[in-house]
C-alpha positions in Angstrom: -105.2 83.8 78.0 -107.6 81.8 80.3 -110.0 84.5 80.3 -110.5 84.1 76.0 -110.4 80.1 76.2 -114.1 80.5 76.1 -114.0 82.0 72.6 -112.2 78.8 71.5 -115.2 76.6 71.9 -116.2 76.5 67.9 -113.0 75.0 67.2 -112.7 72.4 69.5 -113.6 70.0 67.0 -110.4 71.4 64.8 -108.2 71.2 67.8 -109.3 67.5 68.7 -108.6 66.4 65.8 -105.2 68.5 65.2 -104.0 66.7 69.1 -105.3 62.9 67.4 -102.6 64.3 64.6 -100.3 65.7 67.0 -100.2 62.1 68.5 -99.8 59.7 65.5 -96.7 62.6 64.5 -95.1 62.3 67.8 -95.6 58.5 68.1 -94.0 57.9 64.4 -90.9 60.7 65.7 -90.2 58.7 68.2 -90.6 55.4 66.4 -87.6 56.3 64.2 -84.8 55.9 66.7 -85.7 52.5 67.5 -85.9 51.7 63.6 -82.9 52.5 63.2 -81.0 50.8 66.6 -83.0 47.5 64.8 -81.0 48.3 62.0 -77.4 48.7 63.4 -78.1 45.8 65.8 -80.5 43.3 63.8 -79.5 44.4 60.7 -75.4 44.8 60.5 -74.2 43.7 64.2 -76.6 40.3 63.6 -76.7 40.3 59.8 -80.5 41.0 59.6 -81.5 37.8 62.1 -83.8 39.5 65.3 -83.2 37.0 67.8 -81.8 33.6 68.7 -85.3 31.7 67.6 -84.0 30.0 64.4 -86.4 29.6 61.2 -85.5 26.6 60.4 -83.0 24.3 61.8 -81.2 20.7 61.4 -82.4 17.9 63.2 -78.7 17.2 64.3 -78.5 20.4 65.9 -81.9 20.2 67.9 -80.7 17.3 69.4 -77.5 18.8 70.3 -79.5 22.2 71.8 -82.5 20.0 73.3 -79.6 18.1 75.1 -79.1 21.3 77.4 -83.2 22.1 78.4 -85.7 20.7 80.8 -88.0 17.9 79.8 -90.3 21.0 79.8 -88.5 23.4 77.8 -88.1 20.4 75.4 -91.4 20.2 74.8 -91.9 23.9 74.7 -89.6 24.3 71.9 -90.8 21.2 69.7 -94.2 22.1 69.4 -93.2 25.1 68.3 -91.8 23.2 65.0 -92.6 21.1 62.0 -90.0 18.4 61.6 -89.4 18.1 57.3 -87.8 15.1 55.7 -88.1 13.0 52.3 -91.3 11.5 53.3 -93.2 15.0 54.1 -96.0 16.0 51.4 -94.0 19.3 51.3 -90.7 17.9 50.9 -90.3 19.5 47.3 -91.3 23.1 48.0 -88.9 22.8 51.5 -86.0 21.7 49.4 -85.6 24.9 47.0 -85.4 27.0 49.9 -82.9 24.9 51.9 -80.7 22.8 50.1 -79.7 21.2 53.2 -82.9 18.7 53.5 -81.6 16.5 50.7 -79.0 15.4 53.0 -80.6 15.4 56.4 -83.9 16.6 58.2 -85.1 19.7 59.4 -87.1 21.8 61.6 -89.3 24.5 60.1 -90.7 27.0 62.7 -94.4 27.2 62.6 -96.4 30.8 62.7 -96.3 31.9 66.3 -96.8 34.7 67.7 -94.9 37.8 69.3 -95.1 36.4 72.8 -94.3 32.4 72.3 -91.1 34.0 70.3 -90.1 35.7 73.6 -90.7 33.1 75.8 -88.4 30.0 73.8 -85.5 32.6 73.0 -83.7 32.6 76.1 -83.9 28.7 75.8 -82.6 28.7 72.5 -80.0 31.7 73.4 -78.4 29.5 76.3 -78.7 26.1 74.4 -76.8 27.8 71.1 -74.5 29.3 74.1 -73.5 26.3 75.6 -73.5 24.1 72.3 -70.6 26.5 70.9 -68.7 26.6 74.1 -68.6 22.4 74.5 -67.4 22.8 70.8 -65.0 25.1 71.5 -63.9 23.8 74.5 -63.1 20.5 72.5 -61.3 21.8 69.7 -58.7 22.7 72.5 -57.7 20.3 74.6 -56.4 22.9 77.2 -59.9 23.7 77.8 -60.7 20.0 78.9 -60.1 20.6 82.4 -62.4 23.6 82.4 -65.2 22.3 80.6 -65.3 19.0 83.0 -65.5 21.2 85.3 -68.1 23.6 84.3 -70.3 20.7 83.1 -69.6 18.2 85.7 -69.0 15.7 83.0 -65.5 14.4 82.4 -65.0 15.1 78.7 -60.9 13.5 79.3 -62.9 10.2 78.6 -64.1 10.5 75.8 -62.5 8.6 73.0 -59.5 9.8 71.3 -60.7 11.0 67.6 -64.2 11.1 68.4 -66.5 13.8 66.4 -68.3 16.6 68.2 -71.5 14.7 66.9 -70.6 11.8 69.0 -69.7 13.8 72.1 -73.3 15.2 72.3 -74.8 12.1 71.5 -73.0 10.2 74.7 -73.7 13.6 76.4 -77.5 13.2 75.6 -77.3 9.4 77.1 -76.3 10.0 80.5 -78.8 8.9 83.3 -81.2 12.1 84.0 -79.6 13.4 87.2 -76.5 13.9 85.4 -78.0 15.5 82.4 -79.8 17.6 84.7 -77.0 18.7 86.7 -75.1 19.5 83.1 -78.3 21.6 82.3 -77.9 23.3 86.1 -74.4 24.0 85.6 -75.3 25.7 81.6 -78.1 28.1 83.5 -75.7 29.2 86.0 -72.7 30.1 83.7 -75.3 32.5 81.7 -77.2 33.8 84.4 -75.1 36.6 85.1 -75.7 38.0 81.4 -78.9 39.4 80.1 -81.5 37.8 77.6 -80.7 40.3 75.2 -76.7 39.8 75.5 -77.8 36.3 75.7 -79.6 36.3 72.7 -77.0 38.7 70.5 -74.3 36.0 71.7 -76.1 33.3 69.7 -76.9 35.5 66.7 -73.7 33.8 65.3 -74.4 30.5 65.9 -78.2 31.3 64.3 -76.6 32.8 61.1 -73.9 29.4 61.4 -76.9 27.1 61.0 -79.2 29.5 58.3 -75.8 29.3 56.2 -75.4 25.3 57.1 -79.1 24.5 55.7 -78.3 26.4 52.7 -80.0 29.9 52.6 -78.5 33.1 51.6 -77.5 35.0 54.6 -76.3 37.9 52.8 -79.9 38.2 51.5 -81.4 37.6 54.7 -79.3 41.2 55.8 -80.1 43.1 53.0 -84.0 42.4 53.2 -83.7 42.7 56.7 -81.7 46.5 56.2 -84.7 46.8 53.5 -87.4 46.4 55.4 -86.9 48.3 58.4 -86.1 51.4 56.1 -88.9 51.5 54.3 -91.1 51.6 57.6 -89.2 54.3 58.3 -89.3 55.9 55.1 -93.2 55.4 55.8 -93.0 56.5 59.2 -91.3 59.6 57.9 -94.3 60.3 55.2 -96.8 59.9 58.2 -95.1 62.5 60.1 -94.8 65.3 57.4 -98.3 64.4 56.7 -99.5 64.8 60.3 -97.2 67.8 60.1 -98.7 69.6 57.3 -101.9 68.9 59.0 -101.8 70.2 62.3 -100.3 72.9 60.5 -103.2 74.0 58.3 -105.8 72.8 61.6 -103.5 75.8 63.8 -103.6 78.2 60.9 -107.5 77.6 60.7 -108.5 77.7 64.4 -106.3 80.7 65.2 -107.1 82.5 62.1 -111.0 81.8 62.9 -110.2 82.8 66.5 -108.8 86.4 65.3 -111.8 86.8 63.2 -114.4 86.3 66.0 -112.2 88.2 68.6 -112.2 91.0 66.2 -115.9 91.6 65.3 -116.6 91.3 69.0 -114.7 93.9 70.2 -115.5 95.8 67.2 -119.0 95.1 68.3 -118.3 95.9 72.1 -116.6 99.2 71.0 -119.7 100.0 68.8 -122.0 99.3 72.2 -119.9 101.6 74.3 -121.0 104.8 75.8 -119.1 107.2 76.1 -118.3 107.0 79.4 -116.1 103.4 78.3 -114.5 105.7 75.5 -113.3 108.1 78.3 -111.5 105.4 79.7 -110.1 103.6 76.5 -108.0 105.7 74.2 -109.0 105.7 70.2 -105.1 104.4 69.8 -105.4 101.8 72.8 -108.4 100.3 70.7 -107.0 99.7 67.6 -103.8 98.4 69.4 -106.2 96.1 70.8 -108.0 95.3 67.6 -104.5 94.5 65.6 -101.6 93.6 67.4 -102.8 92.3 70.4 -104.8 89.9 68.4 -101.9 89.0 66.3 -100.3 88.3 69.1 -102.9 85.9 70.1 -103.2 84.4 66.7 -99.6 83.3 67.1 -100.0 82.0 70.5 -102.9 79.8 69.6 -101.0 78.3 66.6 -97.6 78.0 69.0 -100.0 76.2 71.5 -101.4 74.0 69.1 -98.4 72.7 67.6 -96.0 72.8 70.5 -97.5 72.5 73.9 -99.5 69.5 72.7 -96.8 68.0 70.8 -93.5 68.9 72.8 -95.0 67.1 76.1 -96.0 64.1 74.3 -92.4 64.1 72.8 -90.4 64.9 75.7 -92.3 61.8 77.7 -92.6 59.6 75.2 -88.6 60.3 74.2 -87.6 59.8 78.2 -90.2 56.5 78.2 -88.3 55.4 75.4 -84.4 56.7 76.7 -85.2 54.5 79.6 -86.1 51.5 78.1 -82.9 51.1 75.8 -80.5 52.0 79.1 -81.4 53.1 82.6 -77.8 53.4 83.7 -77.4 56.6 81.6 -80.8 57.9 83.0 -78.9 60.6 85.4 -77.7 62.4 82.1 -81.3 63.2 80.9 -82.3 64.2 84.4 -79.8 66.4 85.1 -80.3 68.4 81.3 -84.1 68.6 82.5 -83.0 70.2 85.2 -81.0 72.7 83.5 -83.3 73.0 80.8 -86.3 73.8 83.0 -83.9 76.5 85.1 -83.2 78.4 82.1 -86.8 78.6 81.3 -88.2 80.1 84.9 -84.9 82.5 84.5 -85.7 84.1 81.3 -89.7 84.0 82.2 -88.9 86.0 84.8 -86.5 88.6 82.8 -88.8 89.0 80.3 -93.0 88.9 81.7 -92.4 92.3 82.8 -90.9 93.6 79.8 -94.1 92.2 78.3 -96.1 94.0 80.1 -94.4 97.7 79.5 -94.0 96.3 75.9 -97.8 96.8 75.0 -97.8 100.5 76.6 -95.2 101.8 74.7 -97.2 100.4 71.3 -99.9 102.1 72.4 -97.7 105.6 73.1 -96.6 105.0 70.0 -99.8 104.7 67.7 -101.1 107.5 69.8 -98.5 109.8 68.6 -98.4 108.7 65.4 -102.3 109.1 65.3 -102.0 112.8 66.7 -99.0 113.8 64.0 -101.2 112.7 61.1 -104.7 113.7 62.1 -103.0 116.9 63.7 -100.6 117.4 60.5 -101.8 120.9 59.2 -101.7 122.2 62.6 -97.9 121.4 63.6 -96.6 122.8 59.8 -98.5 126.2 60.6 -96.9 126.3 63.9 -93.3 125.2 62.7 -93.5 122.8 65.7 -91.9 120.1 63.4 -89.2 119.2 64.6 -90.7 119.0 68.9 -92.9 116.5 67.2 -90.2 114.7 65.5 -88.4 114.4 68.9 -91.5 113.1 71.1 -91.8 110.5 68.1 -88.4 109.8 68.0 -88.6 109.3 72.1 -91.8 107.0 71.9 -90.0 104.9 68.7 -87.0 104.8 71.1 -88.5 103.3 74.1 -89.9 101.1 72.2 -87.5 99.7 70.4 -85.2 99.8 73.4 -87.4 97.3 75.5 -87.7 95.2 72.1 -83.6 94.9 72.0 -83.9 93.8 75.7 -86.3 91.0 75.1 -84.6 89.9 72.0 -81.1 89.8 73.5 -82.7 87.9 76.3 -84.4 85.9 73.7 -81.1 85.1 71.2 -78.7 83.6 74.3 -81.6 80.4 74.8 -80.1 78.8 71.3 -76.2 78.9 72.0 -77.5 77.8 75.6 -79.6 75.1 74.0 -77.3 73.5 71.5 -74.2 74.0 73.9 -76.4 71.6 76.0 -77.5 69.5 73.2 -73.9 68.9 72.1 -72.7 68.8 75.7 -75.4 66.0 76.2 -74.5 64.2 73.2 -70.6 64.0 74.1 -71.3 63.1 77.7 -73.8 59.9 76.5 -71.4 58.8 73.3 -68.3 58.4 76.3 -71.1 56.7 78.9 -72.6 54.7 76.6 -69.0 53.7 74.7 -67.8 52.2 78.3 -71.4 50.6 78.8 -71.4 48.8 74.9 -67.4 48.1 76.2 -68.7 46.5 79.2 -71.4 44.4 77.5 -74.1 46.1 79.1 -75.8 48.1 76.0 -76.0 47.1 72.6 -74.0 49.9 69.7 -77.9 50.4 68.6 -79.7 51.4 71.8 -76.7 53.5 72.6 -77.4 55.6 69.4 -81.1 55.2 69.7 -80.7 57.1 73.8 -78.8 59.8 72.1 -81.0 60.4 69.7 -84.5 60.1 72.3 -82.2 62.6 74.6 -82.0 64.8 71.9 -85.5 64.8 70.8 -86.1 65.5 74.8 -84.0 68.6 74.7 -85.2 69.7 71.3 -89.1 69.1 73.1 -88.3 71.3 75.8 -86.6 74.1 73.4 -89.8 73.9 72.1 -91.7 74.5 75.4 -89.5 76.8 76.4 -89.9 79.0 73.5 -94.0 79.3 74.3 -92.8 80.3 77.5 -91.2 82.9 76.1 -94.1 83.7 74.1 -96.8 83.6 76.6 -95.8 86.2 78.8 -96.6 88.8 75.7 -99.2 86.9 74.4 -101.4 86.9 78.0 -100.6 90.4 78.2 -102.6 91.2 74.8 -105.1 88.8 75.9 -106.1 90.7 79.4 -106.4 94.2 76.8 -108.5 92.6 74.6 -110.6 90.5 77.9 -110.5 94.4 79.1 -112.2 95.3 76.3 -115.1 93.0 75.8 -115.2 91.8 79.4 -116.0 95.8 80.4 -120.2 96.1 80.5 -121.3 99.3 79.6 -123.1 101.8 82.0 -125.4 102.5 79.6 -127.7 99.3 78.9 -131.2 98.3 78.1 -133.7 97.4 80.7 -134.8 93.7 80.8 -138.4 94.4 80.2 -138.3 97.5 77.7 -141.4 99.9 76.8 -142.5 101.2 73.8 -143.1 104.2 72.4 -147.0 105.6 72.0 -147.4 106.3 68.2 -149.6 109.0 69.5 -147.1 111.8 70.5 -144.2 112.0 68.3 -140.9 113.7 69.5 -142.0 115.3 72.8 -138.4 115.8 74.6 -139.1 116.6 78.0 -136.3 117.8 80.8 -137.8 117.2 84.5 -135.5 118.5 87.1 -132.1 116.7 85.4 -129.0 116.6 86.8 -125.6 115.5 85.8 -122.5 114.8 86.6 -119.4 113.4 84.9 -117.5 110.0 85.7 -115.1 110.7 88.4 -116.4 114.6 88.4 -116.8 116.7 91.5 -119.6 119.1 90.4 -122.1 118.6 88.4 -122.3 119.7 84.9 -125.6 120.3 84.6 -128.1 121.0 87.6 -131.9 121.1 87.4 -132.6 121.3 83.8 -136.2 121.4 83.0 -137.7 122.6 79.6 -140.0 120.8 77.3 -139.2 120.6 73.3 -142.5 120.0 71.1 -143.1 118.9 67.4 -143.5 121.2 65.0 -141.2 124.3 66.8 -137.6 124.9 67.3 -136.2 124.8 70.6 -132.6 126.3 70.7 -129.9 125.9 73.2 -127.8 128.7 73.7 -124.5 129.9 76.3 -120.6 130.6 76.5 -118.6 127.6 76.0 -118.9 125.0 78.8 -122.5 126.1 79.9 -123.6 122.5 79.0 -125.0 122.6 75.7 -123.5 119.5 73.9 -124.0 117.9 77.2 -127.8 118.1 77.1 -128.0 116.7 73.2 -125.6 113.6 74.6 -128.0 113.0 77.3 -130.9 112.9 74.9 -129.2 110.4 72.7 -128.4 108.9 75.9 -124.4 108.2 75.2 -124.9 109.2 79.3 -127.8 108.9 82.0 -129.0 111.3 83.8 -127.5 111.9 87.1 -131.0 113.1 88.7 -134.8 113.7 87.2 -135.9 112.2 84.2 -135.1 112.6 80.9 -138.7 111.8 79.0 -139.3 110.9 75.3 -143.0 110.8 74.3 -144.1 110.7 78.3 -141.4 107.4 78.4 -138.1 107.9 80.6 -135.5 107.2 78.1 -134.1 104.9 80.2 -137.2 102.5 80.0 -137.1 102.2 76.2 -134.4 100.1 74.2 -131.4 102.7 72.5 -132.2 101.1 69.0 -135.9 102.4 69.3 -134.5 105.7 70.8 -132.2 106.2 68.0 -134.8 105.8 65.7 -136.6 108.5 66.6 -133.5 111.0 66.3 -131.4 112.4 63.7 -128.4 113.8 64.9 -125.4 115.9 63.3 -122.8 116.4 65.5 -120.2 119.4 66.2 -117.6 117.1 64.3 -119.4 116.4 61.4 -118.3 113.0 60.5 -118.2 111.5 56.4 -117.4 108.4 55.9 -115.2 107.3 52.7 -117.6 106.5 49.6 -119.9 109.1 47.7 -122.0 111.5 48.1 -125.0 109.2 47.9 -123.7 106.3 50.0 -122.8 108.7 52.5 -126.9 110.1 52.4 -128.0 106.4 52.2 -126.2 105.7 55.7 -129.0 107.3 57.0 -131.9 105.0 55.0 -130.1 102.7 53.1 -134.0 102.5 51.2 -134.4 106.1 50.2 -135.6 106.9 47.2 -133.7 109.2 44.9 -136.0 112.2 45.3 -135.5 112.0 49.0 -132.3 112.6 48.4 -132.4 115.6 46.2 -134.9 117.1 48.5 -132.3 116.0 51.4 -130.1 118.2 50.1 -131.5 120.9 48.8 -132.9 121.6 52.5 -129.1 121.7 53.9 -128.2 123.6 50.7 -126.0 121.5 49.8 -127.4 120.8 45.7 -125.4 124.0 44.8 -121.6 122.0 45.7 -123.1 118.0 44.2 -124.1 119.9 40.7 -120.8 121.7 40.8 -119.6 118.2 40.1 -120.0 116.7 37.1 -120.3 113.2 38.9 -123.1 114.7 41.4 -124.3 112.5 43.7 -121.9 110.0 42.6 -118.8 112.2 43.8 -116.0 110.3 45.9 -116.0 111.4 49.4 -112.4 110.5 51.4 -112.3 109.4 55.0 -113.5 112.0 57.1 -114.6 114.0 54.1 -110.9 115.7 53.8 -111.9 116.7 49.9 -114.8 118.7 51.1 -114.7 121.8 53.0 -116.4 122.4 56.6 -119.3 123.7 55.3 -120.2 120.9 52.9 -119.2 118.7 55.2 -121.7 120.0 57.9 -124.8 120.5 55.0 -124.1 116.9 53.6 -124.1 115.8 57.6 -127.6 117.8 57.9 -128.8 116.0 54.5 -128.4 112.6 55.9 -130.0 113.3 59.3 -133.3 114.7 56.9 -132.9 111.5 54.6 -133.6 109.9 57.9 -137.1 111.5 58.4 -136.5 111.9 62.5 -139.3 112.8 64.7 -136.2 115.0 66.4 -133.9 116.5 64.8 -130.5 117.7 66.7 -128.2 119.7 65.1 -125.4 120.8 67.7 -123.6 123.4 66.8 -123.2 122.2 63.2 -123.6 125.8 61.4 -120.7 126.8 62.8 -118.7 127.0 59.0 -121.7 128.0 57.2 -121.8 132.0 56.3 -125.0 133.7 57.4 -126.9 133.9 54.2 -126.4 129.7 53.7 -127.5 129.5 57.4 -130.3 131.3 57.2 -131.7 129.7 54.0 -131.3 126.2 55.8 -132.9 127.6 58.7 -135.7 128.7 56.4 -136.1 125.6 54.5 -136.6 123.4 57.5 -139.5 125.0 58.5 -140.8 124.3 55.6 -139.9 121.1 55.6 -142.6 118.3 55.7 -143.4 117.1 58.8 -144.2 117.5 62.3 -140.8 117.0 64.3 -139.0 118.6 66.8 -135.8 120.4 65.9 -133.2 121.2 68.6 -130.8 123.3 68.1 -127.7 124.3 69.6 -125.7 126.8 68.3 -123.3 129.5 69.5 -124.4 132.4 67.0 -127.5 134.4 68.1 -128.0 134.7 64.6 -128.6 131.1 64.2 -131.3 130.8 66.8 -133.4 134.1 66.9 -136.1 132.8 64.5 -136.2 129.9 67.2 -139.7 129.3 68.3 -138.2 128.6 72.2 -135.0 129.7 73.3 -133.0 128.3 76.4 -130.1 130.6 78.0 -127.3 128.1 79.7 -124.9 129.3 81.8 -122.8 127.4 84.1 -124.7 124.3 83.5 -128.2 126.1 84.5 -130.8 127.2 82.9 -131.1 131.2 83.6 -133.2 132.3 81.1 -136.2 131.1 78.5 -138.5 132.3 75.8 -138.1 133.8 72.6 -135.7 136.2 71.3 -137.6 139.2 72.1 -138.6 138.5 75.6 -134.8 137.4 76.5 -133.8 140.2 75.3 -135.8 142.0 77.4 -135.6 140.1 80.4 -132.2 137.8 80.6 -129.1 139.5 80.8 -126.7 136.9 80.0 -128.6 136.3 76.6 -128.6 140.0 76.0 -124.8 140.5 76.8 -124.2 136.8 74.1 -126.3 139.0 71.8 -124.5 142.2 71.7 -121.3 140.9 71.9 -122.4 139.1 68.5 -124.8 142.3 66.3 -125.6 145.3 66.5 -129.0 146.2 68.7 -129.9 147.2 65.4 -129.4 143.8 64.0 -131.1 142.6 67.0 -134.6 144.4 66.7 
């Protein structure tokens, strides 16, 4: 897949912006579970109330809490209030919210921030702590002893009958070394507890005093409760937005990517010789075109919404697992572990399965291809049925290797939520002995299952791209095979051009050739020259090298040795677009291509007029078959010209090279379905027609090429004989043994 990461470079705006997405989604994802420990801890545990920093306060109960800080702290917390009474400017608008202040003064927290909140919580916490306990501890007097103790103050002599108030306020008289040895002895009997236990502990007393001043603590819950689920609910939106959107920004860049990976190996295909199409099977292609591709396509949008996302969920959710309890951190580790072994097991299963995967597709289009290109051929040999057996073994391979990866595939979910429920049983009995032991709060435990599920659910996630991958970076080598393979046919750097002077001088000098991979040669020292205006025809059994000489013109190969020259230019020195241009070629194959007559003339000059066309055709003789047709040259023509026999196919063929107007004209072997009357009134006509050009032709008939102005005798891949028909009759006994094996010496004279 590395190798096609270059291909992605238009989209990386897309992709930027689908990670900026991928980011706010996981971020609001992971958001949720601590919402929603706020709410069972802030909002029903504490009755909506955050943390032991009261809103407002009696100035009775200051002094009782104030009694229990540092000169510091004291200060720390007062400035932190406004103290409210009957002669404050706004006495009135205090008083609605808290009845209390018609009785007795208050303190109204001012608007601080985050940080200053943090720092005078624990103070409050202990103070509220250690208030409630001395007030307990005095309610019963079997606590006496204890308290003394505890506070180094001996509470047995204080007064019979006297109020709580009055305790404090003798309390808050003693000289400062005892105060600040009670104060000692407070911070020491919390220090073994947290400042969040702390601070839970003297929720109470908070709500206590909301409820003493006056203000509606059931309210204060349900606002709370309200509040924190509609940021959730809004957090929730976010997500299925961001969702939506990454969704449509995958979608886009891997449907774009598909798009641009297709028209360049379409393009690359189209630049191949045909030396590359000996190595690349027509089936392996369009595997290569479609479902590799597809596979790719999928990959990309997996990659986008999952590899970017799952990591940044599976760290953010351990991050987050940690911070509400590291004690139960050993349960996430150890479902990692097992998690991650999984994955390299079934990776390892299945990447070579991959691999044999994309083969047996290609097996299979290839004899699928052959059954219905070759369909006429198996019915006339009854070979049905062999057919329907190597089918049947290529569909059964196939979907044999599919059934392995899929079973290997279906046993990660029962694996996964076996460990996702496994996880969650083993963190609700941990956590219940941890909130038990006063070491976790009911909320954080909930949130740490839920962040250890969103961990599990992350790496599900990775691990099914993992899956993926192996098949997907199989289809992406065959497709960087395809464009990444340079073709040994290619333009020079600095290119010549032709001399408008000569036109269509094709001139052999001492060629050579020899296939790809070949032992012999297929041709050896080829020289003959081929002139405008006459008719050079090629001629010998099958194999001599024929076909190969008109490919090495059109230069689908290069010449092994010599020089292949075009108008006194090696072919080789001149771009193929301004070769081509001189040539009009029809192969053996004649080839159609699905649209009308017309279009299928037009291929050749999509600008010809319509009397070029008519004149086209009535050159190849093929006016006769269009007027047949009531729709004449607007008659549908099928892929590969199925609806028309051979030998309109071939005269249609030989129209659109003469729409073309070549300076050389190659016809290989493309009379080969025409009878001998039709072949010898095309012959006939394009000697007449207008224009200086040289035809080549290359025929297996000695019918079709006596008339020929220069005849050339293969055999074997060498030339043994030239001239015209009457000399090699005369003098070459390979053409005179072709021609008698073909007509009469009669016919021949």
């Amino acid at each position: 897949m590395i190798r096609l990461a270059k291909y992605l470079k238009p989209f990386i705006p897309l992709i930027l912006i689908a990670i900026v997405l991928l980011f706010v989604q996981a971020m609001a994802d992971l958001s949720l579970p601590d919402y929603m420990s706020n709410i069972v801890n802030n909002g029903i545990q504490q009755g909506g109330i955050e943390n032991a920093v009261p809103e407002v306060i009696r100035q009775s109960e200051m002094d009782k809490l104030v009694i229990f800080m540092s000169t510091g702290d004291k200060s720390e917390v007062l400035k932190d209030y406004t103290l409210v009474n009957k002669a404050s400017s706004d006495y009135a608008k205090y008083l609605k919210d808290y009845p209390q202040l018609s009785k007795e003064s208050i303190y109204v927290l001012k608007k601080i921030d985050k940080n200053e909140i943090n720092k005078i919580n624990p103070l409050f916490g202990r103070a509220f702590l250690a208030v409630s306990g001395i007030e307990q501890m005095i309610k019963n007097p079997a606590m006496t002893a204890a308290a003394s103790s505890t506070l180094g103050f001996d509470l047995s002599k204080i007064p019979a009958g006297a109020t709580a108030d009055q305790i404090f306020a003798m309390i808050a008289k003693l000289p400062a070394d005892k105060l600040l040895k009670i104060q000692t002895a407070v911070n020491k009997q919390f220090e073994s507890l947290g400042s969040k236990m702390i601070s839970q502990l003297a929720i109470a007393s908070v709500k206590a005093e909301y409820a003493a001043v006056g203000m509606n603590t059931s309210k204060i819950q349900s606002n709370y409760i309200l509040h924190v689920g509609l940021i959730m609910l809004l957090l929730t939106l976010l997500s299925a937005v961001s969702t939506v959107a990454v969704g449509y920004l995958s979608a886009r860049t891997a449907a774009g990517l598909s798009r641009n990976l297709r028209k360049k190996v379409f393009n690359k295909v189209e630049s191949f010789s045909n030396a590359e199409f000996d190595k690349f099977s027509t089936a392996s292609l369009i595997t290569r075109s479609t479902n590799d591709i597809t596979q790719i396509q999928m990959l990309v949008i997996i990659i986008i919404r999952i590899v970017c996302y799952a990591p940044i969920m599976a760290i953010g959710g351990i991050i987050r697992a940690l911070g509400k309890s590291t004690s139960m951190s050993w349960i996430i580790a150890v479902a990692i572990i097992v998690l991650i072994s999984l994955i390299l097991v079934i990776f390892s299963i299945t990447m070579p399965k991959f691999r044999i995967m994309q083969n047996l597709i290609d097996r299979l289009n290839l004899v699928t291809r052959e059954n219905l290109s070759g369909m006429m051929v198996i019915r006339a040999f009854n070979t049905q049925n062999f057919e329907e057996e190597r089918f049947d073994k290529a569909n059964k391979d196939l979907t044999g290797t599919s059934l392995f990866i899929n079973r290997v595939m279906v046993t990660m979910m029962p694996v996964m939520m076996l460990l996702m429920n496994g996880i969650s049983l083993l963190i609700i009995w941990v956590g219940a002995h941890q909130v038990a032991a006063s070491n976790i709060q009911v909320g954080d435990m909930m949130a740490f299952l839920q962040y250890a599920i969103l961990i599990v659910i992350a790496f599900l996630m990775l691990s099914i791209m993992f899956i993926m991958i192996p098949r997907a970076s199989v289809s992406a080598g065959r497709v960087a095979e395809v464009l990444e393979t340079e073709s040994v046919i290619r333009d020079t750097q600095n290119p010549k051009h032709f001399n408008n002077n000569t036109n269509g001088v094709v001139e052999f000098r001492n060629v050579s050739f020899r296939y790809p991979g070949a032992e012999e040669d297929a041709l050896c020292d080829i020289s003959f020259i081929a002139k405008p205006g006459q008719t050079t025809a090629l001629i010998g059994s099958t194999g001599s090298g024929k076909s190969t000489i008109t490919n090495l013109i059109l230069r689908f190969y290069d010449v092994t040795k010599g020089q292949l020259l075009v108008d006194d230019i090696d072919i080789r020195e001149v771009t193929q677009y301004d070769l081509h241009t001189k040539i009009g070629y029809v192969p053996q194959k004649s080839v159609l291509f699905s649209g009308t007559v017309e279009s299928n003339l037009l291929y050749a000059d999509e600008n010809a007029s319509e009397e070029k066309l008519k004149k086209a055709a009535e050159v190849a003789q093929a006016m006769d078959f269009i007027n047949e047709n009531s729709e004449g040259f607007n008659r549908e023509i099928s892929q590969g010209g199925k609806n028309v026999s051979g030998g309109q196919n071939q005269r249609l063929s030989i129209a659109r090279a003469l729409v073309k107007d070549p300076e050389i004209l190659i016809l290989d072997d493309c009379f080969s379905a025409l009878d001998f009357k039709t072949d010898r009134a095309l012959r006939s006509a394009l000697r007449s027609y207008p224009g200086q050009r040289t035809i080549l032709i290359v025929a297996q008939r000695v019918g079709t090429v006596m008339s020929a102005d220069h005849i050339i005798v293969l055999d074997d891949g060498k030339i043994v004989g030239k001239g015209t028909h009457r000399e090699l009759m005369e003098y070459c006994d390979t053409y005179r043994e072709i021609a008698l094996s073909q007509l009469s010496m009669e016919e021949l004279v």
